[in-house]
N, C-alpha and C positions, 0 to 999 in steps of 0.2 A: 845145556841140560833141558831148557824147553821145547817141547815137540811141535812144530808149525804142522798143522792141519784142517783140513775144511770141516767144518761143520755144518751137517745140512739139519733143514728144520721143518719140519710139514706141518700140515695143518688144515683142517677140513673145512670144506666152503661154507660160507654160509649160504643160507636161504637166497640172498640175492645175487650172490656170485652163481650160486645155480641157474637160474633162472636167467641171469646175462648169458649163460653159454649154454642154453637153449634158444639163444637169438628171438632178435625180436620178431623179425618175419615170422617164426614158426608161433610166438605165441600171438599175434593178428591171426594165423590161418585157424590156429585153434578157436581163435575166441569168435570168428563166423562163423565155425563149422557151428561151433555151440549155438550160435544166434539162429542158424538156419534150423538144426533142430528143433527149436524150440519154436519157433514158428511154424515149423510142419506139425509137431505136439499139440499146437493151441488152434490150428484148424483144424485136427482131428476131433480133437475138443467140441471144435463148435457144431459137429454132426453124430457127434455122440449122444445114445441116450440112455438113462439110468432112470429105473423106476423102484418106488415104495411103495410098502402100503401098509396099514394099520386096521385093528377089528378083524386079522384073520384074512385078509386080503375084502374084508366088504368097499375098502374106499383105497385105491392106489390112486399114485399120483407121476408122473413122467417127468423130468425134468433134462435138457440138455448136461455136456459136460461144461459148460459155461455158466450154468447152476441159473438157469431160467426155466420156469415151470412153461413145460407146454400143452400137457394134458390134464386132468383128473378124471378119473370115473368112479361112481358111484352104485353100489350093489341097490335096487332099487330095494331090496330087502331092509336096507340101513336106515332107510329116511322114514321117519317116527316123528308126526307132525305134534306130538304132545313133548317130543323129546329134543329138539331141535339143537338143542346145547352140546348132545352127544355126538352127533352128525361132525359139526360146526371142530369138537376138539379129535373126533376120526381123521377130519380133512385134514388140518395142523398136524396133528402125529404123521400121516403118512407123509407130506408135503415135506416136512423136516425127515423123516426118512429118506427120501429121494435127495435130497438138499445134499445129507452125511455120505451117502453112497457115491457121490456123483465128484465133491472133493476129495477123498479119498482115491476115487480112480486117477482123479486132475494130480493128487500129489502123488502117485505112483509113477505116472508117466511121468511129468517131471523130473522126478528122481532119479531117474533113467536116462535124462539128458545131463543133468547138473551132478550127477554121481552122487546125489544124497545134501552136496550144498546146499543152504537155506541162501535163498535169493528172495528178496524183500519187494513183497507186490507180485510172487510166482506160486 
């Protein structure tokens, strides 16, 4: 009276089985390709440059994309020897203007190699 028959049984990989049969080979070439991006990214980086400025453009400031200040200029219009504290917080506003611009461009490129990944120290 009982029917002898196979029973099959499926079942979907998981996350690790995936990734075993995507071989490891292919995930070393991937993880250079990534490494070399990101090193061609971060010497672009370092000849990049990003400028602010604050007061209307009287004080901008220059900064690389490795977020080192390399220029400032000063509208000789701005400098107010009674007022010197004004100048002093013009330079800081632009200076950190140049600063937010210049990470921002650094975490767009990035983003564009790590596809949006948050990488710790990038």
């Amino acid at each position: 009276m009982g029917e002898t028959g196979t029973r099959t049984h499926t079942t979907t990989p998981t996350a690790t089985e995936d990734l075993g049969s995507m071989g490891m080979g292919n995930l070393q070439r991937m993880a250079m390709q990534m490494q070399q991006e990101m090193a061609r990214v971060q010497a672009e980086l370092e000849t990049l440059t990003v400028d602010g400025q604050a007061g209307g453009g009287v004080v901008k400031a220059t900064v690389t994309g490795k977020q080192e200040l390399v220029s400032v200029t000063i509208d000789p219009a701005a400098v107010d020897p009674s007022d010197v504290e004004m100048l002093q917080d013009l330079i800081v506003a632009a200076v950190n203007d140049a600063l937010r611009a210049s990470r921002e461009v650094a975490e767009q490129k990035m983003a564009a190699v790590t596809g949006g990944l948050q990488i710790p120290g990038m």
